[in-house]
C-alpha positions in Angstrom: 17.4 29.8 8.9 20.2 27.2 7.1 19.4 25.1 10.1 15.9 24.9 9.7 16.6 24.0 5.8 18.9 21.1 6.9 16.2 19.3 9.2 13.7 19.7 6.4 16.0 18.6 3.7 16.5 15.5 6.0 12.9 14.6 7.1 11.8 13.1 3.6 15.0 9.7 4.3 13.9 9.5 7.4 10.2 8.6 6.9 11.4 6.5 4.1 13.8 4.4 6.4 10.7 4.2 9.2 8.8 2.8 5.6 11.6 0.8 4.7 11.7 -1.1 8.4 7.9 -1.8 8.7 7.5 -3.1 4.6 9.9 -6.1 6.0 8.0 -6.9 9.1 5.0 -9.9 8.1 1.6 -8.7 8.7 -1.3 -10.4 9.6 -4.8 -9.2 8.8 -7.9 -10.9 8.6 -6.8 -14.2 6.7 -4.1 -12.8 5.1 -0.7 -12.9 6.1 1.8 -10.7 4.0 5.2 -10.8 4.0 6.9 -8.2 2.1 10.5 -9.3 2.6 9.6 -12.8 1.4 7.2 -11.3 -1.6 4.6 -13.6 -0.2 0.9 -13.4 0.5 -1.0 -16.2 2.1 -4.5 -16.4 2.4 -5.8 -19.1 5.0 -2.1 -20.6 4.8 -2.5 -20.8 0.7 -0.4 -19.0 -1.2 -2.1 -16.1 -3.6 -1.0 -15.3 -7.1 -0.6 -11.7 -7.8 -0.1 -10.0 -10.6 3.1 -7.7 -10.6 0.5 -4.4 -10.5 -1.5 -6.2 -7.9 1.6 -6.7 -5.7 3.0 -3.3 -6.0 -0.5 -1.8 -5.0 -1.0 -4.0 -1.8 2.7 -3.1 -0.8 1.8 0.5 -1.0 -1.3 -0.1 0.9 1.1 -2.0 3.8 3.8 0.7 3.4 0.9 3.1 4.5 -1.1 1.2 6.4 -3.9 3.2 8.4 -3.1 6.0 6.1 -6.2 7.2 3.5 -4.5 7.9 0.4 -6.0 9.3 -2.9 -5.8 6.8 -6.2 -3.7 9.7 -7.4 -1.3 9.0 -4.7 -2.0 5.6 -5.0 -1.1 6.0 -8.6 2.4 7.6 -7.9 3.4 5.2 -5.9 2.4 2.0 -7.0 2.1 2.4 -10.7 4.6 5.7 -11.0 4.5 8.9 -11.9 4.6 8.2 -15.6 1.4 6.2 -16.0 -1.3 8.5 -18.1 -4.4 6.1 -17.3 -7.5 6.6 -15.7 -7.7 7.1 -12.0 -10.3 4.5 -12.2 -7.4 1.5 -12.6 -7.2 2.2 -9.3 -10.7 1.3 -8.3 -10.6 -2.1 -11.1 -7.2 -2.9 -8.9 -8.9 -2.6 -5.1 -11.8 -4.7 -5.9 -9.4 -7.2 -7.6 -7.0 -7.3 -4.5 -10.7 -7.3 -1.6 -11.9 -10.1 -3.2 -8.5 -12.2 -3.9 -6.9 -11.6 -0.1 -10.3 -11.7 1.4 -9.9 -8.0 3.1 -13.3 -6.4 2.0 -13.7 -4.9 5.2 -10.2 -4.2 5.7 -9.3 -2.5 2.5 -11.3 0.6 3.4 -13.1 3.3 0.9 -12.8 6.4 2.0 -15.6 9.1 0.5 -14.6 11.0 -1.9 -10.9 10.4 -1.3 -9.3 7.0 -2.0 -8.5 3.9 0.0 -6.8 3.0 3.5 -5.8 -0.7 4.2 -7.2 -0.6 7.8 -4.8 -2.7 10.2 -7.0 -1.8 13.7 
């Protein structure tokens, strides 16, 4: 039993460090190349402004990329759990990011749950 409580008690740093390694890798998708190390995004080798919010929401996206998550997720980890607003930023924030890096199709709704950045 105190075994099995060590290797659970474990698993939570080691996704983080398998996070960690791919948020420094650049990524390329569609027109966009991101590079998180750097703290830039390019879109058709121009660089984009984002906004602070913007930037911390597209970082999640990478940090999970393939992965659906819900805009309450999406609002722990990218705004923290602190923020009281409307699940709907969320949506305000998606559209904003779509239209700015040009990843409509790649920035993916998913019914009834959230968003995935798609990467395939």
């Amino acid at each position: 039993m105190g075994r099995m409580a060590a290797i659970h008690r474990r698993l939570p740093e080691q996704e983080t460090a398998v996070r960690d390694i791919h948020a420094h890798k650049p990524l390329d998708i569609g027109p966009c190349h991101i590079d998180l190390a750097a703290g830039r995004v390019l879109v058709e080798g121009k660089d984009v402004p984002l906004t602070p919010q913007e930037y911390s929401l597209l970082k999640t996206l990478v940090e999970n990329q393939n992965l659906a998550l819900s805009r309450d997720k999406l609002l722990a980890l990218a705004w923290g759990y602190n923020y009281g607003g409307d699940t709907r930023t969320v949506d305000v924030h998606i559209q904003k990011l779509r239209h700015k890096l040009k990843l409509s199709r790649q920035i993916q709704t998913v019914y009834k749950l959230g968003y995935r950045l798609s990467t395939e």
